[in-house]
Steps between C-alpha positions, in 0.01 A plus 500: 500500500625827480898603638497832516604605115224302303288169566673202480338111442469329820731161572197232423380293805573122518202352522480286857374132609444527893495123632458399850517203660272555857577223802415500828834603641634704210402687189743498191465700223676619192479682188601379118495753201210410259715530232794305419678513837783252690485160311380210734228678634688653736306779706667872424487530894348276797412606885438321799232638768339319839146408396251635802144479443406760682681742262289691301524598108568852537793358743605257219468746237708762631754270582526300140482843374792603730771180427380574089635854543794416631612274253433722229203369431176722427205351681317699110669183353342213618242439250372160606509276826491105569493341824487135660372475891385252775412764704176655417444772729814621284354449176234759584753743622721457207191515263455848626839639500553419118170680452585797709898584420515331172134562320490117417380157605733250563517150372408262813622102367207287548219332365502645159846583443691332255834318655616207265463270795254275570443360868478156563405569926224315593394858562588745301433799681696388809795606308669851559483703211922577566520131458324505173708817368855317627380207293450674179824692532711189557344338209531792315867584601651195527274206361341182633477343713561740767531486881490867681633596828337776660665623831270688595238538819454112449751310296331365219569230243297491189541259201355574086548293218633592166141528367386756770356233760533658832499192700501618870791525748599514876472796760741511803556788755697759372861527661464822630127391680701171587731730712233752634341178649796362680588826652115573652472123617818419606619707781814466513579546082524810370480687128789438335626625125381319196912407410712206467648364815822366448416165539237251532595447902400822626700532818333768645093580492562772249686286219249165601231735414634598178579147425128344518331784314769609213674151467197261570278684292763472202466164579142438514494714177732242320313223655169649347621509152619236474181309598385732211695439274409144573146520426516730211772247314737769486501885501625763264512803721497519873462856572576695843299849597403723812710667701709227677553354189889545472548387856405209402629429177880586643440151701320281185600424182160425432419798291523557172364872464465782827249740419377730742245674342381239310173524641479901308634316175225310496248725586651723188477140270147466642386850341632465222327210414154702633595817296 
């Protein structure tokens, strides 16, 4: 690089891991530095961004490329890509934009792709690949057995053995699609803030509202591991992640690790063990 008096050696680029984890309501992604980096496996730098299928890559692209920039991040940097999706129409997209801004292919989890976890489901392909990748990074993380939480679109309960046996789980609406649904079928409730009411007796709509979904889904959630718990004869790790995972955990003591972006720590483990 050259300043003006003489050339100088250029600052060398960190090399970049771009993981995203694509749902049907959101897309979260973040990056980790190839080399050496936070310990944990803790991304450099994580977004959030509405997941539309109608989106295209070049509107993807110049948007990742965008939020990269901004954080300091050159888009040059990322050097390889893994992603986990139940949405395929995304998959595609997402296929394209690493090819296009990034001059690579990404690593899709599937059939094929080493995860350390073997699933027990009756069938094995019914399960989300997020599900899979959540599995392997509580196992890897925090030992087994493990039970995650994932607040996310659904809230979903998944249980793995110490030995990698992903063993299946339990889906329930999502607290946030929980409260869309009362508000369009009920006409006389309305949308109300995700908070804590301050107390279980709501005495206005408001506050009862906030009671059922924020306090009775912390206790359906303790409920639910505990049956767990039950079945698996005990549990090393019960692990909370997505995005409404602290609400939650303020009203449980239930959890013994919060990780939001577990889901992008295990998509990180997960290419490691591919590389």
């Amino acid at each position: 690089m050259y300043n003006g008096a003489g050339w100088i050696a250029a600052a060398p680029v960190l090399l970049m891991l771009l993981a995203l984890d694509i749902g049907n309501t959101n897309i979260t992604f973040g990056v980790f530095d190839e080399d050496g980096g936070p310990p944990g496996y803790r991304p450099r730098a994580t977004w959030r961004i509405a997941a539309d299928r109608a989106r295209q890559a070049d509107e993807y692209g110049l948007l990742i490329n965008n939020l990269l920039t901004l954080r300091g991040i050159p888009p040059a940097s990322v050097e390889r890509a893994i992603l986990c999706s139940g949405v395929p129409p995304l998959v595609r997209v997402f296929d394209e934009l690493c090819e296009t801004y990034f001059g690579l292919e990404p690593m899709v989890v599937g059939a094929g792709v080493r995860t350390g976890i073997k699933v027990l489901y009756d069938n094995p392909r019914d399960v989300g690949a997020d599900r899979i990748v959540d599995a392997a990074a509580a196992l890897k993380l925090y030992g087994g057995p493990a039970i995650v939480v994932d607040f996310g679109t659904a809230t979903v309960f998944d249980a793995v053995r110490a030995n990698g046996e992903y063993l299946g789980g339990a889906i329930a609406p999502g607290i946030a699609i929980a409260a869309d649904a009362l508000f369009h079928s009920a006409s006389l409730l309305r949308r109300v803030e995700l908070v804590r009411p301050p107390g279980a007796i709501g005495r206005n709509t408001v506050h009862a509202l906030q009671s059922g979904l924020v306090l009775g889904y912390a206790e359906m959630v303790k409920g639910m591991v505990a049956r767990f718990e039950a079945e698996l004869g005990g549990c090393r790790a019960v692990v909370a992640t997505g995005g409404l995972a602290g609400l939650i955990e303020a009203e449980t003591n239930v959890f013994d690790h919060v990780a939001p972006d577990l889901t992008l720590m295990g998509l990180r483990i997960i290419h490691e063990m591919n590389a």
